[in-house]
MARLUM-438922 format. One record per residue (C-alpha): x, y, z. Coordinates in steps of 0.25 Angstrom, whole numbers, plus 5000, padded with zeros to 4 digits. Example, Ala and Ser with C-alpha at 12.3 -4.5 7.8 and 13.67 -1.06 7.14 Angstrom:
504949825031
505549965029
! end
This chain:
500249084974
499349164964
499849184951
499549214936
499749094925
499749144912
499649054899
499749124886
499349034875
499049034858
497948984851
498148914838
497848994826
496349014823
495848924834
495949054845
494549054849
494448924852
495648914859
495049034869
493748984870
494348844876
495148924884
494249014891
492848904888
493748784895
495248804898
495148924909
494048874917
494748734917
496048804921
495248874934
494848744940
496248704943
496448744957
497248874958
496748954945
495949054948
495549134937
495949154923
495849234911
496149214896
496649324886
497049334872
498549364870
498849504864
500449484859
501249544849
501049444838
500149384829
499849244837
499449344849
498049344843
497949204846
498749204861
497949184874
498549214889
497749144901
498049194915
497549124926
497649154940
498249044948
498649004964
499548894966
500848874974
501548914961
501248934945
501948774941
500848714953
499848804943
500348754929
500548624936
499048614938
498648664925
499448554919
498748454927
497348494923
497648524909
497248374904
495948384909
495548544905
494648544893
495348544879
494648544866
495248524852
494948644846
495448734857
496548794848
497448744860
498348654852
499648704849
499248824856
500648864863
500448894878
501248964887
501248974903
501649094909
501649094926
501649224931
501549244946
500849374951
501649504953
501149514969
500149404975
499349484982
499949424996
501449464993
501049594989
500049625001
501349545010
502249655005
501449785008
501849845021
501349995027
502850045024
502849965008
501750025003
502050114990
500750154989
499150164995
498850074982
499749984986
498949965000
497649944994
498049854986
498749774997
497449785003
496649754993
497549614989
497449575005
495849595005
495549514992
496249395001
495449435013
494549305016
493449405016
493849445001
494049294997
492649275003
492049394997
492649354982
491849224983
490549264987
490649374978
490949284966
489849174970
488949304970
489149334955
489149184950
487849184958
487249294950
488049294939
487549144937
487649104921
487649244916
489349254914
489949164901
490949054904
492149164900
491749254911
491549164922
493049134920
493449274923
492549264935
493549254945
494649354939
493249454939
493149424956
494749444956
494349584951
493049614958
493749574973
494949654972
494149784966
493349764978
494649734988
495249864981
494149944985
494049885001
495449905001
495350044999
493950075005
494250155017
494050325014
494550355028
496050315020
495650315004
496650274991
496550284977
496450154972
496450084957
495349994957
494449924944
495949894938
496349764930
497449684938
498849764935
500149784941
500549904947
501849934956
502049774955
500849734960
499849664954
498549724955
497049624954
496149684946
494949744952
493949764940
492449754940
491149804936
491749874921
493049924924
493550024914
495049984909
495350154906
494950184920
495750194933
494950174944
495250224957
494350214969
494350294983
493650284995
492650374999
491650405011
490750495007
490750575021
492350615020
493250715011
494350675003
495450714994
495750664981
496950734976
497550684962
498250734948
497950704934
498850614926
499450694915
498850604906
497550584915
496350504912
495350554902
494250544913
494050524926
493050524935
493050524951
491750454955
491150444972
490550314975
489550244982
489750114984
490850024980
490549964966
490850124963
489550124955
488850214964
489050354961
489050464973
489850584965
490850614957
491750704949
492150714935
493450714928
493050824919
492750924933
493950894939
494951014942
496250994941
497451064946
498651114937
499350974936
498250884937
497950894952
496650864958
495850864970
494550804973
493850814986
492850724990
491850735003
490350765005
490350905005
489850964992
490751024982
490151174982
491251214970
492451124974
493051074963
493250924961
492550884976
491650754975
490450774985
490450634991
489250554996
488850455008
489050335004
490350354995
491450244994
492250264982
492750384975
492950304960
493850364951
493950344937
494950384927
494850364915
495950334905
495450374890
496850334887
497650224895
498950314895
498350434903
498350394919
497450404930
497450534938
498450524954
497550524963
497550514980
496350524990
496350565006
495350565014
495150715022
494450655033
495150575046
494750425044
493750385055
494250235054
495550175053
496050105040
495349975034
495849845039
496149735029
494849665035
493949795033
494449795018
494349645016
492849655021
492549785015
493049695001
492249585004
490949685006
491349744991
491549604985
490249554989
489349674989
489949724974
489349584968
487949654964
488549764957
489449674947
488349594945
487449704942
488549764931
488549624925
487149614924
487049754916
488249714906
487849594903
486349614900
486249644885
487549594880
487949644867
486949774868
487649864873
486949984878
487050124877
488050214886
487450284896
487950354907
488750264916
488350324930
487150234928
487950104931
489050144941
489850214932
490050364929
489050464926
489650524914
490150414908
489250344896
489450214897
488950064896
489449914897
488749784891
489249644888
489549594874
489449434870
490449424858
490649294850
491949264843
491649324831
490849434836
491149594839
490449704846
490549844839
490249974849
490150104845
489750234852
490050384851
490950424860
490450564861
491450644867
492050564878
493150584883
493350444889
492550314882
492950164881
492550034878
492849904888
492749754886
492749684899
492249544903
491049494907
491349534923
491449684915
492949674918
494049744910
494949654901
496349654901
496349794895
497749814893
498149684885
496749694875
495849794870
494649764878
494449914880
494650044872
494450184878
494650334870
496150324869
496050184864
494750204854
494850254839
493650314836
492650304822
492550404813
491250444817
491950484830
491150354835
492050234841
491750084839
492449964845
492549824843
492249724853
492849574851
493749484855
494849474843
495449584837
494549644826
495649754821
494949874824
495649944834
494349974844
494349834847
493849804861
494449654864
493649574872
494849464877
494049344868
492849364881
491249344873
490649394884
491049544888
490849694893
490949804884
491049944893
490750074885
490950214893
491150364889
491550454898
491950614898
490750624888
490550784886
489350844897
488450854886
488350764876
487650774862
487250614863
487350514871
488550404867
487850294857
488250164857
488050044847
488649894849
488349774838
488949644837
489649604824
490449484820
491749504818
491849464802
490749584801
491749684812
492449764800
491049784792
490449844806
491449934809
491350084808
492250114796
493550184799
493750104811
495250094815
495849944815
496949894821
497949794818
498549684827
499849774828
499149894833
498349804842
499549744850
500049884851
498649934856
498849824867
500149854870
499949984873
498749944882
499549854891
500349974892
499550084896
498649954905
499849944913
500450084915
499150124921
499250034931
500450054934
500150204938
498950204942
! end
């Protein structure tokens, strides 16, 4: 039986660092040594009231027969875990909360039938939960991880080797979304790069990697680059501010073959759309994508400036009569453990070039230089932060129509966007005076509303980008980054910039938990 435990706990007053640096320093990896525990993670509590600001919630991820066997284990080993006297533990109050999974993945692949499926999403991820099973999978995973701590060697801090294993969680399942809807003889639109959710009752694994962008939907689509297909779909009334439908060659999606732009797309009175794909050249047909040999994906992005608007309806069909029959399960499990293993070099390339000049970070350039999209300006790069220390960024955003700034972790992951600021976009973004925009990177509150929390983590990604930047432009984004202590934030900061209090901050969070789980829901 797999399950969640969750322990929500509080620091005494004023000794909150060094209770969470026992925590994630000792007690985390002592817990993940008892058999059973197989990952877990540590967060700040964001509540309602003022001892929130010192309230912690560990999850672990946990197989035994049941959750007391579990707490029954704990208890055992608790005498001999590492204590220290000046943890802040003492008279901490802690609570255990047992909260077993919506669906395992077995009881909801057990339930699926041809005549109880609701919808084609609903069948790839069935298919998608029984591959990352598969014994191929489960063999895959572990070569793969050896590979990266073969590479990777000393290069990680402690606190990201303890996320190491949620990192593969991500990285397989991405890879088992995409094997489990790899065929174009019978393509779907399928979310892919999203943080675990719950959609319809089912909970969905996260498939994050390789700098996922929290105000994106991604959908991916299989292509072959010798037939024609149809993509029919309608604009949200409230759509995305940018979206970008981009054909790729090869399965990390960093190969661009073609593309088409938001911007060019025509639209039909209500919002309706088609786009045609196939290798024929467009000669004046609107909205076709000329595709290429070797194409696998078509990689769509849309792009949501703000977290209320909603991704576009899309559906795909292949024009052409399939030439092979459907996919086995053993075709996808083997397909998945090709991509698992042969995906390895491109993560460990993108982690070499983030983390090679921490706290400098670089200029924006345009992003179709490392994978991404060709008129985007963007850049990532890692910053080391002390307790007592703050990056400021600031940069012009020049007319864009989209722009935002993301704190992800050392495996370039997205946070838990929805219960902390680790990210702001357009919509979520007060500008300076100047017309400029600054932000604040640190990991307690520095009550300045362009906070960008990095959830207590030293080591981290920042990921800058612009998009929907006008065709022609008078100069090119500038950006500058320094690192201040935090007694010197206020005297750094570019006067007139807006503050917030605790109040507006809990209401800011509330409102992302909000709009994180509604777009989910619908997408």
């Amino acid at each position: 039986m797999r399950f969640i435990m969750q322990v929500t706990s509080r620091a005494v007053v004023g000794r909150e660092v060094a209770y969470r640096d026992w925590y994630k320093s000792y007690h985390l990896s002592d817990v993940l040594t008892l058999p059973g525990f197989k990952s877990a993670t540590l967060d700040r509590q964001l509540g309602e009231n003022e001892n929130a600001t010192r309230g912690f919630i560990a999850r672990y991820e946990v197989e035994a027969e049941t959750p007391a066997a579990a707490m029954q284990a704990l208890g055992a080993a608790w005498p001999s875990m590492r204590h220290t006297e000046d943890t802040g533990a003492d008279g901490t109050r802690v609570e255990f909360l047992v909260r077993e999974a919506v669906e395992s993945a077995k009881d909801f692949v057990e339930r699926l039938s041809d005549h109880d499926v609701s919808s084609n999403r609903e069948k790839i991820l069935a298919r998608a939960l029984r591959t990352i099973q598969s014994p191929q999978v489960v063999r895959a995973r572990q070569l793969a991880a050896m590979r990266f701590r073969w590479v990777l060697r000393d290069d990680p801090p402690d606190e990201a080797w303890s996320s190491f294993d949620a990192m593969m969680d991500e990285y397989v399942f991405n890879n088992a979304l995409k094997a489990a809807n790899a065929d174009p003889n019978y393509p779907e639109v399928m979310l892919n790069y999203a943080m675990p959710h719950e959609w319809h009752g089912i909970h969905v694994p996260g498939s994050r990697v390789n700098g996922d962008n929290c105000d994106n939907a991604y959908r991916l689509i299989p292509i072959d680059g010798k037939a024609n297909f149809r993509l029919e779909g309608r604009r949200a009334a409230y759509g995305p501010s940018d979206v970008t439908f981009t054909l790729v060659g090869n399965w990390e999606m960093t190969k661009t073959l073609a593309g088409l732009e938001g911007s060019s797309l025509e639209y039909g009175p209500d919002g309706e759309f088609v786009i045609t794909i196939g290798p024929d050249p467009a000669n004046g047909k609107p909205n076709h994508i000329q595709s290429r040999p070797g194409a696998v994906m078509l990689f769509v992005r849309d792009s949501l400036g703000d977290w209320d608007q909603q991704p576009n309806e899309m559906r795909i069909q292949c024009l052409d009569p399939p030439d092979a029959p459907p996919m086995t399960d053993q075709q996808i499990a083997e397909r998945a453990a090709e991509l698992i293993i042969d995906s390895v070099p491109q993560v460990y390339w993108y982690l070499k070039y983030i983390h090679g000049s921490p706290n400098a970070f670089p200029q924006l350039i345009k992003s179709d230089t490392a994978g991404g999209l060709s008129t985007q300006r963007g850049n990532a790069a890692s910053a080391i932060l002390a307790d007592d220390e703050a990056m400021i960024l600031t940069f012009d955003p020049c007319g864009a129509n989209y722009f935002s700034v993301i704190c992800q972790d050392y495996w370039w992951i997205t946070m838990d966007y929805g219960r902390i600021t680790s990210s702001r976009n357009t919509a979520q973004s007060a500008l300076n005076e100047d017309g400029t925009v600054t932000y604040v990177v640190c990991g307690q509150d520095p009550g300045v509303h362009n906070w960008i929390d990095t959830a207590g983590l030293h080591n981290v990604v920042l990921n800058v980008r612009l998009q929907g930047l006008p065709t022609e432009l008078e100069k090119e984004p500038l950006l500058t980054s320094r690192i201040v202590k935090l007694r010197d934030l206020d005297a750094s900061l570019p006067a007139g910039m807006r503050r917030a209090t605790a109040e507006q901050r809990t209401a800011e969070i509330a409102e992302r938990m909000r709009q994180v789980a509604e777009r989910y829901a619908r997408i």
